[in-house]
N, C-alpha and C positions, 0 to 999 in steps of 0.2 A: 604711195604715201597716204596714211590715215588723214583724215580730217580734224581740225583742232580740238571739234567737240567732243572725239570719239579719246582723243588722245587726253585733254582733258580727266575724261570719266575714269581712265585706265589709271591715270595720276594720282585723283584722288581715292580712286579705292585702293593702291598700294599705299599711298598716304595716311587711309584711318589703317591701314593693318602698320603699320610703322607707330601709329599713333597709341594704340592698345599697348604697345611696348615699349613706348617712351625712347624710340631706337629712330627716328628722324636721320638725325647724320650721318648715322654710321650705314642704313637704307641707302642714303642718297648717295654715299661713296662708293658702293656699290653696284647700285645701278648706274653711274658713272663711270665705273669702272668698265662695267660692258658694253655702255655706249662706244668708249673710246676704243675696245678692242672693231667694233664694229664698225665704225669709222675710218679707223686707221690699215686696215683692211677692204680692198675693196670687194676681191674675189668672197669673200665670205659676205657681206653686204650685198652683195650681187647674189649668192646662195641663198639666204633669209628672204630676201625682198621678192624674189623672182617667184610669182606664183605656179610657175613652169615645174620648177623641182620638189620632188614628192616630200611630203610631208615630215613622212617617216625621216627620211634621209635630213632633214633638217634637224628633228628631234635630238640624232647620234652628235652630228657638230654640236650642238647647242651644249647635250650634257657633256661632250667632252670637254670641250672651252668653259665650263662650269665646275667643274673638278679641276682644272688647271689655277683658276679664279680663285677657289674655295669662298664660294658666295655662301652669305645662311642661305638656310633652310626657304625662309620666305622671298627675299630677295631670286632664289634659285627657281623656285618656284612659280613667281607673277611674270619670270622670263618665260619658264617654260607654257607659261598661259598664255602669252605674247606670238608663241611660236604655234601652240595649239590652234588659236582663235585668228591667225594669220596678219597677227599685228605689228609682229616685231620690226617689220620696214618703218614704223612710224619712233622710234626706240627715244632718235633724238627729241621732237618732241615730246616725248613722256616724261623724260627724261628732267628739260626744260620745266615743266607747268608743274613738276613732283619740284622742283627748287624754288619757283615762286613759291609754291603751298608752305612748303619748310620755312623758307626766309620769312615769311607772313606770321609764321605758329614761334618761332624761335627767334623774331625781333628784330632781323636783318635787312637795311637797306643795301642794295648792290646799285654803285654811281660809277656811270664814266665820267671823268675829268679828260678834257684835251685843252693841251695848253701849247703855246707857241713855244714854249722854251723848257728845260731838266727843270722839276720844282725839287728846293731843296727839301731837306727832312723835315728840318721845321715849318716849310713852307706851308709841306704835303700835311704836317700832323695839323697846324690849323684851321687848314682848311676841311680836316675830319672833323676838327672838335666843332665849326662852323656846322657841316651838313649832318650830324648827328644829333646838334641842339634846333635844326632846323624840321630836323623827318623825326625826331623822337625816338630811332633806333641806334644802335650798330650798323656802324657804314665801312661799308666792305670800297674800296676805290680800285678802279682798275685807271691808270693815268695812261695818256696815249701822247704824241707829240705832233703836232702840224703845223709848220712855218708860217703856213700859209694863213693864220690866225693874226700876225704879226705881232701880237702881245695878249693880254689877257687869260681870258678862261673861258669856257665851253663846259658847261657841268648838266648832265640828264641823269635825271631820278625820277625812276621808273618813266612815265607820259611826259613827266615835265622838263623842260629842255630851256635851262638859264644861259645865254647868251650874252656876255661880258666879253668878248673881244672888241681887239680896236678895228678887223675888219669889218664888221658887223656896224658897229659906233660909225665908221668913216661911209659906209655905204648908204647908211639912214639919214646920217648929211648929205652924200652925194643929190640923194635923193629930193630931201628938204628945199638944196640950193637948186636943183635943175626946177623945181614945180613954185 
């Protein structure tokens, strides 16, 4: 596995080449795309990673599953850089830090919500219209469910992490009343 920095660099230079093009989203579907074949795949993930198997031999996988894909040109290309320069084990992170870059340039926050209970539609759209007049962007929500939250909400954007549950509330008393 690369290291964050090196994965990083690798993000942002497919990033400004996405950027010259004004082609962001359509890049990062892309390279999503071949994350998830490589993922979902171990045996070929074990191929790519494994510095044991020759080079060459990675090359052939790589452009076939790229012709299968039909990635552009540039997309097909910073893979096959990946596999030249022996990075491609690190793919998920690149992957990652090319989607902070994008969400950052294109306006997007991405929040998880866990909530103790099904939020309804209008519950859920409030609560966007809430954390989008809060972060200033577009807010992408992935909602999650935990009983064990017993009511409230649980909401992380990006580092920050709002804690509105009543288990949380009832433990801070707990605590309060035992000291």
């Amino acid at each position: 596995m690369i290291t964050s920095n090196v994965a990083r660099r690798y993000a942002r230079a497919f990033f400004a080449v996405a950027g010259e093009e004004n082609r962001y989203e359509e890049y990062y579907r892309e390279l999503s795309l071949f994350a998830a074949v490589m993922a979902d795949n171990k045996n070929l993930k074990e191929l790519l990673s494994n510095p044991v198997y020759d080079k060459e031999d990675k090359k052939k996988v790589v452009d076939r599953i790229l012709q299968k894909l039909n990635l552009s040109l540039p997309t097909a290309n910073f893979i096959r850089l990946l596999v030249e320069k022996r990075r491609i084990a690190g793919m998920a992170d690149i992957e990652e830090n090319y989607r902070k870059l994008m969400d950052d340039a294109i306006g997007i926050s991405r929040v998880q919500v866990t909530t103790a209970f099904p939020l309804t539609s209008e519950l859920a759209a409030n609560l966007q219209r809430g954390l989008e007049a809060l972060t200033g962007k577009k807010v992408e929500m992935q909602i999650d469910e935990d009983e064990s939250l017993l009511g409230g909400v649980v909401v992380r954007v990006g580092d920050k992490l709002y804690d509105g549950s009543i288990k949380v509330q009832l433990d801070n008393m707990t605590k309060l009343l035992v000291s």
